[in-house]
C-alpha positions in Angstrom: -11.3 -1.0 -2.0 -10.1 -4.8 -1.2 -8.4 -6.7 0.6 -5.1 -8.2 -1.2 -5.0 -12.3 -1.3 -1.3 -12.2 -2.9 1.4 -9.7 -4.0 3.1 -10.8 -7.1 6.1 -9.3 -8.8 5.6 -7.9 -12.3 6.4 -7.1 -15.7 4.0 -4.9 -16.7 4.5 -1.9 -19.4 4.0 1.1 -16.4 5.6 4.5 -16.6 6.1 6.8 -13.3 2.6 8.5 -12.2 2.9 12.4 -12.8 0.6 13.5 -9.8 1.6 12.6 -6.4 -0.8 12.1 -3.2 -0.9 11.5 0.3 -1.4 8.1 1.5 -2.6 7.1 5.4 -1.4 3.8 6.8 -3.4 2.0 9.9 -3.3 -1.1 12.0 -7.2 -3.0 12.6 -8.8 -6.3 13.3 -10.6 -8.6 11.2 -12.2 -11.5 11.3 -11.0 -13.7 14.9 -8.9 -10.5 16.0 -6.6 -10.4 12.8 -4.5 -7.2 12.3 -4.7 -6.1 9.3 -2.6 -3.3 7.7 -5.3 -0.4 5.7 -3.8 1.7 3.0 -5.2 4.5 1.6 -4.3 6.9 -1.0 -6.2 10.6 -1.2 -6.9 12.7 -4.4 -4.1 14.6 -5.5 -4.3 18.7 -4.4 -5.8 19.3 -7.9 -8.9 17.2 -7.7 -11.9 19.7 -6.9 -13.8 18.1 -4.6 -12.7 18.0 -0.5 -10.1 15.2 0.2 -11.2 11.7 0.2 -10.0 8.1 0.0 -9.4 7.1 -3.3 -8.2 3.6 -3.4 -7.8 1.2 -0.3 -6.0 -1.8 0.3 -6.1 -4.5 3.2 -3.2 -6.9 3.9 -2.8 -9.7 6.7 0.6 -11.3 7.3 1.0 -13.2 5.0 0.7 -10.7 1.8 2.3 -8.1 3.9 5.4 -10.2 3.8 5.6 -10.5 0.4 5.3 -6.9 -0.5 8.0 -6.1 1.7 10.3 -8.9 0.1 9.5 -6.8 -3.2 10.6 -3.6 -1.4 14.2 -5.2 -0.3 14.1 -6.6 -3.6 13.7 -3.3 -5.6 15.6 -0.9 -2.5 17.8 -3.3 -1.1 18.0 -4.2 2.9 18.6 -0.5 4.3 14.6 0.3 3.2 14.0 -1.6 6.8 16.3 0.6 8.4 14.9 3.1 10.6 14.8 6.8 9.9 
């Protein structure tokens, strides 16, 4: 659980994920009223135990921006059209 201080775009050696899960996305205040974006991602519908968080992130402005550059970057403009 952290809060990201920058998003950088890389080259790592990373294969698709086989399992999929659900993922939650809320708006909150930090320090001096700052919203924040919270990700989290739940264990997948095999894990054994009840549903709970298993990795969270935290962005502000700043690092939000950048992952959404990497988005258009990778999708292209029409990922920030609406639905």
């Amino acid at each position: 659980m952290a809060r990201i201080v920058s998003v950088t775009a890389g080259h790592q050696d990373v294969r698709p994920h086989q399992s999929e899960v659900e993922c939650i996305v809320q708006e909150l205040r930090g320090a001096d009223d700052e919203k924040l974006v919270h990700i989290s991602t739940f264990g997948s519908a095999q894990r054994q135990s009840h549903p709970k968080s298993s990795q969270s992130m935290q962005f502000d402005k700043a690092t939000a921006s950048t992952l959404v550059e990497q988005f258009v970057t990778v999708f292209g403009e029409d990922v920030l059209a609406p639905r």
